[in-house]
C-alpha positions as CSV (number, residue, x, y, z in Angstrom):
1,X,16.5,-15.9,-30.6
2,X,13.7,-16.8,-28.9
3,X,11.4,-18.1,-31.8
4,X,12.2,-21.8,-32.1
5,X,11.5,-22.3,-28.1
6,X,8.1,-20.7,-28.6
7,X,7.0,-22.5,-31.5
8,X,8.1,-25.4,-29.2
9,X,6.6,-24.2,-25.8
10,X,3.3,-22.8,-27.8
11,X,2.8,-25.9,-30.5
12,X,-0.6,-26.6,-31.8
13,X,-2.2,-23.5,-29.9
14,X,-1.0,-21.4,-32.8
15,X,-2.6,-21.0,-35.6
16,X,0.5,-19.5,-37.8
17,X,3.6,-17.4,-37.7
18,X,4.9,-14.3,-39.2
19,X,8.3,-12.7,-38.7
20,X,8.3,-9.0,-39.7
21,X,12.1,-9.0,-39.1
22,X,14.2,-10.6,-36.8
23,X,13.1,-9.3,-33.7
24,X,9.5,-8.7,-34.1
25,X,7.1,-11.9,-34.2
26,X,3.8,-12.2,-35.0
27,X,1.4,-15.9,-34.4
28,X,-2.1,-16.1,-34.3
29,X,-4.1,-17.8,-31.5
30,X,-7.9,-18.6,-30.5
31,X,-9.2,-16.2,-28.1
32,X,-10.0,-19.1,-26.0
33,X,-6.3,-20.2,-25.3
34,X,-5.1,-16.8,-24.1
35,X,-5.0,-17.1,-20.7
36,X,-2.5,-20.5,-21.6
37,X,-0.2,-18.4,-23.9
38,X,0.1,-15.7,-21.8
39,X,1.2,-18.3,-18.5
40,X,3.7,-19.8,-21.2
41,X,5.6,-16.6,-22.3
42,X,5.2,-14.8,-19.1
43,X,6.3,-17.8,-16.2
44,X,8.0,-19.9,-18.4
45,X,9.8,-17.6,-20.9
46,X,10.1,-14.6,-18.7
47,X,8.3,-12.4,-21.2
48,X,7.0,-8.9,-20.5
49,X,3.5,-7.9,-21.1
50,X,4.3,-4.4,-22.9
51,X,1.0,-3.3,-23.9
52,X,-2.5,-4.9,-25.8
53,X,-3.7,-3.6,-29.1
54,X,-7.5,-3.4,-30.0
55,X,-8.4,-3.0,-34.1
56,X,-11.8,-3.3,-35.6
57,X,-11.4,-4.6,-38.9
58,X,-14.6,-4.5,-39.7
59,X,-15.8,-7.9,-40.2
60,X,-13.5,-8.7,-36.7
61,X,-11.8,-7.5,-33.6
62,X,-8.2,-8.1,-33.1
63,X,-6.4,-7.7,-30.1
64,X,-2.8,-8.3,-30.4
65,X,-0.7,-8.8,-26.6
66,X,2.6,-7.5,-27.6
67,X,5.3,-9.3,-25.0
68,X,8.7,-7.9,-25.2
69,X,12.1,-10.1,-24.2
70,X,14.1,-7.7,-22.5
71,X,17.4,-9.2,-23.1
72,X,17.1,-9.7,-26.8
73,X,15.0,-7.1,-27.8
74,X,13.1,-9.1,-29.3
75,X,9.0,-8.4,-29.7
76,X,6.3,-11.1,-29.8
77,X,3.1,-10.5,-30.2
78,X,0.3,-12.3,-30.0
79,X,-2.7,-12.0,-32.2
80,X,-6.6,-13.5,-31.7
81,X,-10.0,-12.7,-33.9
82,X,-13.3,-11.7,-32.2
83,X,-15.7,-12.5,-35.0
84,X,-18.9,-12.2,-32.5
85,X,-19.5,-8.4,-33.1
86,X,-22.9,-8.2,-30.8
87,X,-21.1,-9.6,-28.3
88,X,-17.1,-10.1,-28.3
89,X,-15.6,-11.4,-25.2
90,X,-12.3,-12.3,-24.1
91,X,-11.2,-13.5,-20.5
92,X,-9.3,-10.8,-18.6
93,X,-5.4,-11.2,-18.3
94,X,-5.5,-8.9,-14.7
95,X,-5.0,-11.7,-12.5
96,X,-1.5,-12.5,-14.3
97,X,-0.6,-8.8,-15.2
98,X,-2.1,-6.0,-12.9
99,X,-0.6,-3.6,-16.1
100,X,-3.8,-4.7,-18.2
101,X,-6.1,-3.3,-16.2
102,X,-6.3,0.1,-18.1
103,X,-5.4,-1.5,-21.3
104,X,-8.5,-3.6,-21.1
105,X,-11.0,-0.8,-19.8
106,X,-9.7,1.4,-23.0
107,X,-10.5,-1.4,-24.5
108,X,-13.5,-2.2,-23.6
109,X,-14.8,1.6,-23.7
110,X,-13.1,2.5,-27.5
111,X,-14.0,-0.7,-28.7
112,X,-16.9,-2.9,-26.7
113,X,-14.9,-6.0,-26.1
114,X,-16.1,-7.4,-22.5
115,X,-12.8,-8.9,-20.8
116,X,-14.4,-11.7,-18.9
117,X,-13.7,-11.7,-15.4
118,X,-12.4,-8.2,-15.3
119,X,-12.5,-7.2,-11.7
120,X,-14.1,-3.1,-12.5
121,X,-14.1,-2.7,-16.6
122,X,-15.2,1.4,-15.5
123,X,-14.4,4.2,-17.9
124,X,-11.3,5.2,-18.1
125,X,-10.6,8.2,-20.8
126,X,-14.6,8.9,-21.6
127,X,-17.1,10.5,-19.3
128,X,-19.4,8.8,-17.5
129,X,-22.3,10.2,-19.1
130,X,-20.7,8.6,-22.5
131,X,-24.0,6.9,-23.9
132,X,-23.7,2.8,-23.7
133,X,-23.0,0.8,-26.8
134,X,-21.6,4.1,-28.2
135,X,-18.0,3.0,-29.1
136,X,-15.8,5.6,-30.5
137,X,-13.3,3.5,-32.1
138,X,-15.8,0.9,-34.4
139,X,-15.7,1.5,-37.4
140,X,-20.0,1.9,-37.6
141,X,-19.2,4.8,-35.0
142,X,-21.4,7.7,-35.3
143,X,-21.6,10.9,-33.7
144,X,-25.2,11.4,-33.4
């Protein structure tokens, strides 16, 4: 298991910890320290950036990096709040993973969150006619 050397490697830059079951964990980060978690569980515990998550909850953003340990199995994924909804911004994780460039520019075009730093945040799955500040997957979306 691959818990107890996070919780050592990570320390005070998370917030708390869930286990769903044994092999999938959850802890929750500031946005402002993921570009240190994501060094930790990628060059020092070998973890794989599988994909990144975007939710609006409504007062929030969450984006959860889910990181997979190959040899275990096990799943750890890493979750940070946006509560700026004018404006929610996040530094870009391409320079460590090339992988999240399309994740970020869905992203950024279903949701609105800027990835600071991102080196072309252009559409990806809408058109680009799509009107700006029109994003499909908040939960004020309209389709007028």
């Amino acid at each position: 298991m691959i818990k107890e050397d996070l919780k050592q490697r990570l320390g005070v830059l998370v917030k708390d910890w869930n286990v769903k079951n044994p092999k999938r964990i959850y802890c929750t980060i500031e946005h402002v320290n993921i570009k240190e978690v994501a060094k930790i569980l990628y060059k020092d515990m070998k973890l794989r950036l599988s994909t990144i998550t975007g939710v609006d909850n409504g007062d929030n953003f969450e984006l959860i990096y889910h990181f997979s340990c190959d040899k275990t199995g096990e799943l750890f994924n890493v979750r940070t709040f946006l509560t700026d909804r004018k404006n929610p911004c996040i530094d870009t994780l391409c320079q460590m993973f090339q992988a999240c460039d399309w994740s970020e520019r869905e992203i950024h075009e279903m949701l609105g969150i800027t990835f600071t730093g991102h080196p072309n945040l252009k559409h990806l799955l809408l058109t680009e006619n799509w009107p700006k500040d029109k994003y499909p997957l908040r939960k004020d979306y309209t389709n007028e």
